[in-house]
PyMOL CGO cylinders between C-alpha atoms (Angstrom):
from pymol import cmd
from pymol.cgo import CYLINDER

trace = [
    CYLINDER, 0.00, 0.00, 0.00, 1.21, 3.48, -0.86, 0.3, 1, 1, 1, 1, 1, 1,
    CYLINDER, 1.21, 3.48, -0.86, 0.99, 6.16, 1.84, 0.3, 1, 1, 1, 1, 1, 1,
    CYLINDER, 0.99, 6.16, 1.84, 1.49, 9.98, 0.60, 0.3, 1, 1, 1, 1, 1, 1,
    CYLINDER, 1.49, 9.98, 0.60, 1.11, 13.66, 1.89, 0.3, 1, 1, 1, 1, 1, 1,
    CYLINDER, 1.11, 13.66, 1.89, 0.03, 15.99, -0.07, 0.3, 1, 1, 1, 1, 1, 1,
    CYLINDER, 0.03, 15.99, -0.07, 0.30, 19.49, 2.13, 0.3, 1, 1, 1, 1, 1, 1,
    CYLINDER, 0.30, 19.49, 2.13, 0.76, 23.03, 1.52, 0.3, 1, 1, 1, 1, 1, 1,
    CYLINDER, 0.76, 23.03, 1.52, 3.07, 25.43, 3.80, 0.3, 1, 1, 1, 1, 1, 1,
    CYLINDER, 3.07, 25.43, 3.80, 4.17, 28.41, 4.06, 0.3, 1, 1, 1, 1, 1, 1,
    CYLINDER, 4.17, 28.41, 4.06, 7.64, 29.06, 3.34, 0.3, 1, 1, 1, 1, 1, 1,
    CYLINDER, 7.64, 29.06, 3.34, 8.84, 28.87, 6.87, 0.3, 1, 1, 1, 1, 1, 1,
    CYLINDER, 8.84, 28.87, 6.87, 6.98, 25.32, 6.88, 0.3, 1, 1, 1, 1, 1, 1,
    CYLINDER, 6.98, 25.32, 6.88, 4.03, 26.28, 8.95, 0.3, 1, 1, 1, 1, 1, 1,
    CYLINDER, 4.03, 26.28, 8.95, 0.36, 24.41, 7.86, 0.3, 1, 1, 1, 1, 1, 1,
    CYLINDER, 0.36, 24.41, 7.86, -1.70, 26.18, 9.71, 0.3, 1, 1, 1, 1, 1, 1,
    CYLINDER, -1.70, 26.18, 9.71, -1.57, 29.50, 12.25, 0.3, 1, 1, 1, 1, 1, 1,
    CYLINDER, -1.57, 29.50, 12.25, -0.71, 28.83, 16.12, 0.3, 1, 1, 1, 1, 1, 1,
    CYLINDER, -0.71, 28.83, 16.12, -5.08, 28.88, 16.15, 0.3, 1, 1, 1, 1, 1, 1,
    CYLINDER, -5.08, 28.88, 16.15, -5.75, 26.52, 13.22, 0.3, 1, 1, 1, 1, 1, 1,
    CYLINDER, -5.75, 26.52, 13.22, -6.46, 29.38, 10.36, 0.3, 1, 1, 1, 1, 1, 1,
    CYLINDER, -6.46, 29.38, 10.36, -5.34, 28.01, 7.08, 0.3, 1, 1, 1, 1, 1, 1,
    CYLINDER, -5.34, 28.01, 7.08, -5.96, 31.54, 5.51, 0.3, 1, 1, 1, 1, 1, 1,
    CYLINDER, -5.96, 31.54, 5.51, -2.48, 32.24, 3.96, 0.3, 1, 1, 1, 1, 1, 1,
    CYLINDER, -2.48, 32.24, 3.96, -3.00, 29.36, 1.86, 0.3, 1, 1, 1, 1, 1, 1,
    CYLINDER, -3.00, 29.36, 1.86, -4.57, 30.85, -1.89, 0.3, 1, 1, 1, 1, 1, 1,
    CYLINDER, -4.57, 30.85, -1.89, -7.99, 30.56, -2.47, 0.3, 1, 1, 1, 1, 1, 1,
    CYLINDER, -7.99, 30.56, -2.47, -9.52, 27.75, -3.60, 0.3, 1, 1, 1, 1, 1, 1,
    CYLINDER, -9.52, 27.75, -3.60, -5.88, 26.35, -3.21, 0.3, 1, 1, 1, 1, 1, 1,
    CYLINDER, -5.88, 26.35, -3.21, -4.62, 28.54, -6.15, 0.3, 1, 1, 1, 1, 1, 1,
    CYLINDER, -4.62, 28.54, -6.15, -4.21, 27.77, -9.14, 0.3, 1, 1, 1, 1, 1, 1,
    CYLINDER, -4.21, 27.77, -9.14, -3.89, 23.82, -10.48, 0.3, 1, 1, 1, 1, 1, 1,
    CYLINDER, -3.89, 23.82, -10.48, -0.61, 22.44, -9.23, 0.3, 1, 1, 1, 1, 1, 1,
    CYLINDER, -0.61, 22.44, -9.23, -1.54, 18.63, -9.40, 0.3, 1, 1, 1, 1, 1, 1,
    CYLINDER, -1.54, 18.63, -9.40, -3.90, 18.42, -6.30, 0.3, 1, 1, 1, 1, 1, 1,
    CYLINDER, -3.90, 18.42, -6.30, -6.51, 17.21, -8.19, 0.3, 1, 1, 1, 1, 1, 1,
    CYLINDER, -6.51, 17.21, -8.19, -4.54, 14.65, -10.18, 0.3, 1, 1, 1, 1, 1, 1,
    CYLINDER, -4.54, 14.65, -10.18, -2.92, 13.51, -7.17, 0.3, 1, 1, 1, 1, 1, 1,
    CYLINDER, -2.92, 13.51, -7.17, -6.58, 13.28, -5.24, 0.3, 1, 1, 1, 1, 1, 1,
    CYLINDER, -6.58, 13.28, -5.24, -7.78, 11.69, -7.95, 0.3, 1, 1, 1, 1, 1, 1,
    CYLINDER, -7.78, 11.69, -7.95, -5.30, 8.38, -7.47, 0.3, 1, 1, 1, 1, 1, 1,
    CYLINDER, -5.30, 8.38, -7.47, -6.02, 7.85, -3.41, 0.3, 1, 1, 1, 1, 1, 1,
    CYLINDER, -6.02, 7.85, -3.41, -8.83, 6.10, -2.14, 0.3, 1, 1, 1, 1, 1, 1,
    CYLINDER, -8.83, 6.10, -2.14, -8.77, 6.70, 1.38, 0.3, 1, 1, 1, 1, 1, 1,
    CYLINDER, -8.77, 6.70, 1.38, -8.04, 9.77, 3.63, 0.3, 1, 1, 1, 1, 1, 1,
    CYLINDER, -8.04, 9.77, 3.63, -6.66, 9.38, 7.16, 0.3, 1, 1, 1, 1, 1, 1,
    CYLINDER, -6.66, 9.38, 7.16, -6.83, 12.87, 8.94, 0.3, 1, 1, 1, 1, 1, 1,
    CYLINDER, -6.83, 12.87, 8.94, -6.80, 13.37, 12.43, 0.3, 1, 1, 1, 1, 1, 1,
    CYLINDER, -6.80, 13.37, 12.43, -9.85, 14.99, 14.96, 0.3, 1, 1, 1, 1, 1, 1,
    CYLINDER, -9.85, 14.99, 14.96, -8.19, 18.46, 14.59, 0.3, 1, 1, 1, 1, 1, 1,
    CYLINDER, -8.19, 18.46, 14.59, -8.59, 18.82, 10.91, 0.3, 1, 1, 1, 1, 1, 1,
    CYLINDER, -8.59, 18.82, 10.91, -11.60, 16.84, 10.45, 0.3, 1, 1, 1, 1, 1, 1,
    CYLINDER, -11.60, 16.84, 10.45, -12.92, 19.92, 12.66, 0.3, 1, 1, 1, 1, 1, 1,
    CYLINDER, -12.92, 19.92, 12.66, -11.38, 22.53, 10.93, 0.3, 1, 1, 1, 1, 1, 1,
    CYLINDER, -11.38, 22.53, 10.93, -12.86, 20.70, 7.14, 0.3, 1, 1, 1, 1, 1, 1,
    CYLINDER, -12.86, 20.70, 7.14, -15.86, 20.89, 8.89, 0.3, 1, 1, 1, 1, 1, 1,
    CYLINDER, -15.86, 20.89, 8.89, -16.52, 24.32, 9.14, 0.3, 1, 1, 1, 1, 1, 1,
    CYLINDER, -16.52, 24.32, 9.14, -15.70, 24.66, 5.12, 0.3, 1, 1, 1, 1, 1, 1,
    CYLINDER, -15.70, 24.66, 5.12, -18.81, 25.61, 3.43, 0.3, 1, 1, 1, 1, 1, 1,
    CYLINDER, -18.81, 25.61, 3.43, -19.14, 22.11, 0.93, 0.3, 1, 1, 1, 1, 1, 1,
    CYLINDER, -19.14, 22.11, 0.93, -17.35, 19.18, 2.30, 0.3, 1, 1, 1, 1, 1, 1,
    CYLINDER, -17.35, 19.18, 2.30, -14.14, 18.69, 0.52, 0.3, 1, 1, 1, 1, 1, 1,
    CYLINDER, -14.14, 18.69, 0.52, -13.65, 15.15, -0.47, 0.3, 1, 1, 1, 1, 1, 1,
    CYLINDER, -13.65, 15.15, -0.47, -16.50, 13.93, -2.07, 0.3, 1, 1, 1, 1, 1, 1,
    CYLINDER, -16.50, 13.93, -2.07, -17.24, 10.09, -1.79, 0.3, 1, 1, 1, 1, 1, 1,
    CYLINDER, -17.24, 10.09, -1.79, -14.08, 9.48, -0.99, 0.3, 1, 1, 1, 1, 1, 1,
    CYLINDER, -14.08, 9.48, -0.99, -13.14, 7.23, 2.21, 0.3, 1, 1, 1, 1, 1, 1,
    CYLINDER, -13.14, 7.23, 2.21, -12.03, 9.97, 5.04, 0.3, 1, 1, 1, 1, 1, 1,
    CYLINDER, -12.03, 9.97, 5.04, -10.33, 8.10, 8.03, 0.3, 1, 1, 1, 1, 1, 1,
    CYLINDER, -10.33, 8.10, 8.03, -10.69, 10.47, 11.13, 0.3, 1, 1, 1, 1, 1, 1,
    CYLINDER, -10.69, 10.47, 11.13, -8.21, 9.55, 13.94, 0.3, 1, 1, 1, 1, 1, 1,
    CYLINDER, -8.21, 9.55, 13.94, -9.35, 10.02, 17.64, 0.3, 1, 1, 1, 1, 1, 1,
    CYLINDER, -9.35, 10.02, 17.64, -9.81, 8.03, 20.69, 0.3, 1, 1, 1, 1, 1, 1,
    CYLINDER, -9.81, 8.03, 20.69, -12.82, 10.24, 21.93, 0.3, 1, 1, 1, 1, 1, 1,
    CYLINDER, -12.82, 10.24, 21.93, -16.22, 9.59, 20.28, 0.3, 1, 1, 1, 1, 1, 1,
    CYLINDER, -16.22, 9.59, 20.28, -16.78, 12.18, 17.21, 0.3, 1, 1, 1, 1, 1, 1,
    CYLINDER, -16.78, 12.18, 17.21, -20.21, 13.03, 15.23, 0.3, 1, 1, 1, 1, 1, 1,
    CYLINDER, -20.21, 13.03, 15.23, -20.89, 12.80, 12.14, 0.3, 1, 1, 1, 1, 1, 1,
    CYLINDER, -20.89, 12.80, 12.14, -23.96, 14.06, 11.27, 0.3, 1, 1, 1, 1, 1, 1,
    CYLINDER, -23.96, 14.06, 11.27, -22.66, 17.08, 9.76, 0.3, 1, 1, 1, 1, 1, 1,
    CYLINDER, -22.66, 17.08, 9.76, -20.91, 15.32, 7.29, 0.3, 1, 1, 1, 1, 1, 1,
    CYLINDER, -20.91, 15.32, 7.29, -22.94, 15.51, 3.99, 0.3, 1, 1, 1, 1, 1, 1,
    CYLINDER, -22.94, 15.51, 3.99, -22.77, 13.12, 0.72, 0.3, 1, 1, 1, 1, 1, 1,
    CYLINDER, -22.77, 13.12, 0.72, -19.34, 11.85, 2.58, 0.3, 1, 1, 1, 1, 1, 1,
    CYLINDER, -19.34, 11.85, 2.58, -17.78, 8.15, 3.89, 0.3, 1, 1, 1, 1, 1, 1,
    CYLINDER, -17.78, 8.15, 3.89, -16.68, 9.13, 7.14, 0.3, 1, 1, 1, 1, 1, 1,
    CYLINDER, -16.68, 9.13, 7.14, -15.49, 6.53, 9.80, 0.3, 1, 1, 1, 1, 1, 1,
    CYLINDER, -15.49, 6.53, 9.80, -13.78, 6.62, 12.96, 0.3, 1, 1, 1, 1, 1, 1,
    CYLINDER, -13.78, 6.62, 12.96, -10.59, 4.86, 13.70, 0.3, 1, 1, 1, 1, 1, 1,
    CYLINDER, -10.59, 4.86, 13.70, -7.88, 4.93, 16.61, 0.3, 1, 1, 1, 1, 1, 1,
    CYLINDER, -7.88, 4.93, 16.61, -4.82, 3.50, 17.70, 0.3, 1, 1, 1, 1, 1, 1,
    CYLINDER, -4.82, 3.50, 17.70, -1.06, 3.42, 16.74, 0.3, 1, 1, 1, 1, 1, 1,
    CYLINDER, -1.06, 3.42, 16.74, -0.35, 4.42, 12.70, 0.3, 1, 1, 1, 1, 1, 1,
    CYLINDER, -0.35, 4.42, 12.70, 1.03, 0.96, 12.14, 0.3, 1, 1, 1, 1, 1, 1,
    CYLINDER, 1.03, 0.96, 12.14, -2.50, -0.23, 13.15, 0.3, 1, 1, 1, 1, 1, 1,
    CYLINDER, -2.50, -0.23, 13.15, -4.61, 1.82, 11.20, 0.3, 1, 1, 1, 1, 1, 1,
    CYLINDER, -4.61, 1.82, 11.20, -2.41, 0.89, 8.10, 0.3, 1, 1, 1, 1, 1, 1,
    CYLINDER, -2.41, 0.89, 8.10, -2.67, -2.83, 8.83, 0.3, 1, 1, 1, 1, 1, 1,
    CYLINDER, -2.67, -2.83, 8.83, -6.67, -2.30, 9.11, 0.3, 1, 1, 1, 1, 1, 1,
    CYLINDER, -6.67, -2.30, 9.11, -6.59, -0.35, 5.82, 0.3, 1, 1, 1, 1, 1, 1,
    CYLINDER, -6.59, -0.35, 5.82, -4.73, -2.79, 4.13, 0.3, 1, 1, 1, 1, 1, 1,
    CYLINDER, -4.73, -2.79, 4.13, -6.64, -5.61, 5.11, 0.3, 1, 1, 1, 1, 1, 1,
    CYLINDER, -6.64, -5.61, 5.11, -9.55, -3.54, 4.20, 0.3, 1, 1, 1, 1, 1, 1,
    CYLINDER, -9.55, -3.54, 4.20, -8.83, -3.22, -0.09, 0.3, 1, 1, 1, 1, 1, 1,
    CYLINDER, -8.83, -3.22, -0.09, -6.99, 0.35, 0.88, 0.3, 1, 1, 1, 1, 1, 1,
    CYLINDER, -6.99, 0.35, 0.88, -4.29, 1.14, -1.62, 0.3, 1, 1, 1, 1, 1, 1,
    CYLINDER, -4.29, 1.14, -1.62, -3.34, 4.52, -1.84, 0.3, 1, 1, 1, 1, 1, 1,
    CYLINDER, -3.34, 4.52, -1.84, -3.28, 6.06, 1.70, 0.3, 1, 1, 1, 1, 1, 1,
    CYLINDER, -3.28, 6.06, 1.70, -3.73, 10.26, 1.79, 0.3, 1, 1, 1, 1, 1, 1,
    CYLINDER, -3.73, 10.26, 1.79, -2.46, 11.31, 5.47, 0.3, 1, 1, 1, 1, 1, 1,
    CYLINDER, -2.46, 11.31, 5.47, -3.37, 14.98, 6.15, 0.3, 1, 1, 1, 1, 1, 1,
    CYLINDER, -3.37, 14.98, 6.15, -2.71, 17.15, 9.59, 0.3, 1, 1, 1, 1, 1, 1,
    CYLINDER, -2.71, 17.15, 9.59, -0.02, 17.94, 11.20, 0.3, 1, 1, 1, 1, 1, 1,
    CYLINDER, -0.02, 17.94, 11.20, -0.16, 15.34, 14.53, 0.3, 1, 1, 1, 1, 1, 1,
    CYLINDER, -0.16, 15.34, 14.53, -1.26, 12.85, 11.76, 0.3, 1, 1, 1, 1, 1, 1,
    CYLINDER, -1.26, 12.85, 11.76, 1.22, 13.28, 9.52, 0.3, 1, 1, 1, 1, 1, 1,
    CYLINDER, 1.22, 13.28, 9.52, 4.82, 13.66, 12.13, 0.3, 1, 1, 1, 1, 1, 1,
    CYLINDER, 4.82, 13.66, 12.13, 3.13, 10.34, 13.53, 0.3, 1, 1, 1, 1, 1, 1,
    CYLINDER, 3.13, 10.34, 13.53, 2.65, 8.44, 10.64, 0.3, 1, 1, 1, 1, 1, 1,
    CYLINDER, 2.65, 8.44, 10.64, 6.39, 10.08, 9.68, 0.3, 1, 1, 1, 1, 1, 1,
    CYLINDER, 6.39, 10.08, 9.68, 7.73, 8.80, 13.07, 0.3, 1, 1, 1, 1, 1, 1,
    CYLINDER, 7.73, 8.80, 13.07, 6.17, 5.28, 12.15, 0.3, 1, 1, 1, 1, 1, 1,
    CYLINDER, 6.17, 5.28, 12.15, 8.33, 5.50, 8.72, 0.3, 1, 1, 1, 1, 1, 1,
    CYLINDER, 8.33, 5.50, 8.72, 5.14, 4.62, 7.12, 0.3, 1, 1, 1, 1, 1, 1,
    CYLINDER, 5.14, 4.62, 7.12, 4.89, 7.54, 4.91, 0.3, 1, 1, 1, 1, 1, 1,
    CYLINDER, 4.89, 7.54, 4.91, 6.45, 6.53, 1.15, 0.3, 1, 1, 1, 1, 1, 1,
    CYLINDER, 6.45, 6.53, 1.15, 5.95, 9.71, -0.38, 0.3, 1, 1, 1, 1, 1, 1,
    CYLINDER, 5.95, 9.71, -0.38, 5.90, 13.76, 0.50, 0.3, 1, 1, 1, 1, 1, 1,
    CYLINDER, 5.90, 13.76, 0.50, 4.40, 16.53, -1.69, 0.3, 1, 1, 1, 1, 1, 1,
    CYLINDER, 4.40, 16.53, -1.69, 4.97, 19.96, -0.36, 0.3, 1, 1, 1, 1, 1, 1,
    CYLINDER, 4.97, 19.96, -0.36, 3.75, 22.89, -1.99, 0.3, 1, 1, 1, 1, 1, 1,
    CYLINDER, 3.75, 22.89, -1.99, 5.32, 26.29, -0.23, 0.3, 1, 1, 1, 1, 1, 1,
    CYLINDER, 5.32, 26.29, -0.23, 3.28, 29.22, -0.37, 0.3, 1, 1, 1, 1, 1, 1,
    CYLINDER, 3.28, 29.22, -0.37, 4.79, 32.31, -0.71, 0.3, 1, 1, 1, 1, 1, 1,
    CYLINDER, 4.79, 32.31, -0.71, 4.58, 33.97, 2.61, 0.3, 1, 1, 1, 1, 1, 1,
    CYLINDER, 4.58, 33.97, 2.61, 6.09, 34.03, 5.64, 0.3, 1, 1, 1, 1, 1, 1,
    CYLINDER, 6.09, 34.03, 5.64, 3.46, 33.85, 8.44, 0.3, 1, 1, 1, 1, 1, 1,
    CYLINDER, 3.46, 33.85, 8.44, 6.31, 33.25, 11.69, 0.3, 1, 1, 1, 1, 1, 1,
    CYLINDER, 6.31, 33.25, 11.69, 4.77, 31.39, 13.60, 0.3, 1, 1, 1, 1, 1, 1,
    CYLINDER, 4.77, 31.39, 13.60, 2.27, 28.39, 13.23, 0.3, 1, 1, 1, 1, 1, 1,
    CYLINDER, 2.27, 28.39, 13.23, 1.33, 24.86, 13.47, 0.3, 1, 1, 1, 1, 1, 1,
    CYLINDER, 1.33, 24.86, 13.47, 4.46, 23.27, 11.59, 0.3, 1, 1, 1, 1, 1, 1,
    CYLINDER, 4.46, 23.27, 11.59, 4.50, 20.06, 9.18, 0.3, 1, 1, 1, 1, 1, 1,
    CYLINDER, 4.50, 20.06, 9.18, 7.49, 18.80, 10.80, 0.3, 1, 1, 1, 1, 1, 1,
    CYLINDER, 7.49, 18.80, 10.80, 8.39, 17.82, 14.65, 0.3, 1, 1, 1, 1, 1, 1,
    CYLINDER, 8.39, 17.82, 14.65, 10.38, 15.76, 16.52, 0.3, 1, 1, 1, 1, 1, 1,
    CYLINDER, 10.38, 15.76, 16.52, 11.71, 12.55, 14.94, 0.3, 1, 1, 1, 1, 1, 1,
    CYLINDER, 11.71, 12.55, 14.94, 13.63, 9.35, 16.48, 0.3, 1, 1, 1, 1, 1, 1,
    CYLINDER, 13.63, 9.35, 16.48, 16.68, 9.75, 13.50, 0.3, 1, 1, 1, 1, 1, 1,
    CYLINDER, 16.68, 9.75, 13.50, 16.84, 11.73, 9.64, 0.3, 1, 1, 1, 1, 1, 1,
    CYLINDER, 16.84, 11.73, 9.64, 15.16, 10.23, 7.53, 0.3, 1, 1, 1, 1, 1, 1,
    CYLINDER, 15.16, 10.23, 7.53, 16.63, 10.63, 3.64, 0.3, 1, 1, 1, 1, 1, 1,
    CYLINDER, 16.63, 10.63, 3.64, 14.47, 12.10, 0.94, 0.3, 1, 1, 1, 1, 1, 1,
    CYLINDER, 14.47, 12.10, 0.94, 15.17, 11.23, -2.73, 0.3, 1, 1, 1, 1, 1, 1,
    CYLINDER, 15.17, 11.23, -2.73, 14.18, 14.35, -4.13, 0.3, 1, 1, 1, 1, 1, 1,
    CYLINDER, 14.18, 14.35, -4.13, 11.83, 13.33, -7.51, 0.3, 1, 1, 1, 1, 1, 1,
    CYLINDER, 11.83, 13.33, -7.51, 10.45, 16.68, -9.15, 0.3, 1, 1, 1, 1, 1, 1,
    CYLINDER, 10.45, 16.68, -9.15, 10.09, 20.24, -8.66, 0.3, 1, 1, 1, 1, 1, 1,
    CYLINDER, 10.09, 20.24, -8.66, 7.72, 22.42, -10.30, 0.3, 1, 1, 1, 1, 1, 1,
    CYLINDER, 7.72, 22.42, -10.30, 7.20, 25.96, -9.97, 0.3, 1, 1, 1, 1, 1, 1,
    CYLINDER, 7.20, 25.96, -9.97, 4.09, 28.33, -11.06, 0.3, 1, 1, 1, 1, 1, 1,
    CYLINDER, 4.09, 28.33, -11.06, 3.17, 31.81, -12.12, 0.3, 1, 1, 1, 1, 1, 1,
    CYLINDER, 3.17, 31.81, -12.12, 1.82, 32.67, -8.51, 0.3, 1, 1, 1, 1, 1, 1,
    CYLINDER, 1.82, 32.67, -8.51, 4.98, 31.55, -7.11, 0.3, 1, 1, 1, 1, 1, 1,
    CYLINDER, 4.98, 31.55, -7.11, 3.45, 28.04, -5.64, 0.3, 1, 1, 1, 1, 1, 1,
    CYLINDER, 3.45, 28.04, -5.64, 6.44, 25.61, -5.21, 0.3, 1, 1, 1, 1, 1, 1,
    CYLINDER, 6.44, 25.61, -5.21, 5.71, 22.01, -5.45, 0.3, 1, 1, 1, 1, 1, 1,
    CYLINDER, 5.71, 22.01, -5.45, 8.83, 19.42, -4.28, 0.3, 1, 1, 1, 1, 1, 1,
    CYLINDER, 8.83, 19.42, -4.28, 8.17, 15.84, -4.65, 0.3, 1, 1, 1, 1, 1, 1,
    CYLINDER, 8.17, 15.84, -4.65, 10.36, 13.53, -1.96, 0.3, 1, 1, 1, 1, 1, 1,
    CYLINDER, 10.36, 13.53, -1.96, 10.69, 9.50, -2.38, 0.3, 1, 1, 1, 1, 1, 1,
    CYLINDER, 10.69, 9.50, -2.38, 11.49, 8.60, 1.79, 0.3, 1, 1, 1, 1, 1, 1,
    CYLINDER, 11.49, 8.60, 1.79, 14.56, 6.13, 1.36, 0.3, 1, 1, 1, 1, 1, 1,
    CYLINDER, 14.56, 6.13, 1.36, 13.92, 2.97, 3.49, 0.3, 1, 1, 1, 1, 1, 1,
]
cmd.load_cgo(trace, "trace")
């Protein structure tokens, strides 16, 4: 099973402000830069309880039919999920990838910050795509934290756009 991020930052690597705000990021998430594409080959989400609260207050929900994950260990509702596949898992990342696996998952989308350093930590993250906004907001909720050892990127493709977006694809080296 693959498991990929897909995240945008700020240049200083922030993914959110120090209160959750994600309005540096563009609009709309700016103009194309392979989001959709890249959306379009997952078919399951695993976010944790933070950001399925901040997707919540969007005005449509985001991700269609596609099967969102939400990690928490406290009970969560639902109900104001609309036209979504929303389910409720906890426990250690290596866990919740050995569920999804057994469960036909084959392309794994991890999104939020605790979610994603965890997962990270777990080395069960294959593949990173960072898009850097450009602003500098100082302070924030960052994409990276704490880890055990490095762990080596194999950098695969940049690609840069009129509105200054910066996407960097990594391979994580085993």
């Amino acid at each position: 099973m693959m498991v990929s991020v897909f995240i945008g930052t700020s240049v200083d690597g922030f993914i959110a402000r120090p209160n959750g705000a994600l309005d540096f990021l563009p609009p709309g998430g700016g103009e194309p830069h392979g989001y959709d594409e890249f959306f379009a080959s997952i078919d399951t989400l695993v976010i944790g309880r933070k950001t399925f609260e901040t997707v919540l207050a969007f005005p449509e929900w985001p991700y269609g039919d596609k099967r969102v994950v939400v990690l928490s260990g406290r009970p969560l509702d639902f109900s104001a999920v609309r036209r979504g596949v929303v389910e409720q898992m906890s426990g250690a990342p290596v866990e919740i990838v050995t569920r999804l696996a057994a469960s036909h998952a084959k392309h794994l989308y991890v999104d939020g910050g605790v979610t994603i350093q965890n997962f990270l930590r777990a080395g069960l993250i294959q593949r990173l795509i960072i898009t850097r906004v450009p602003v500098l907001i100082g302070e924030g909720i960052p994409l990276f934290g704490k880890l055990p050892c490095d762990i080596q990127l194999r950098h695969v493709a940049t690609q840069h756009y009129p509105s200054g977006l910066v996407k960097s694809e990594y391979e994580i080296l085993v």
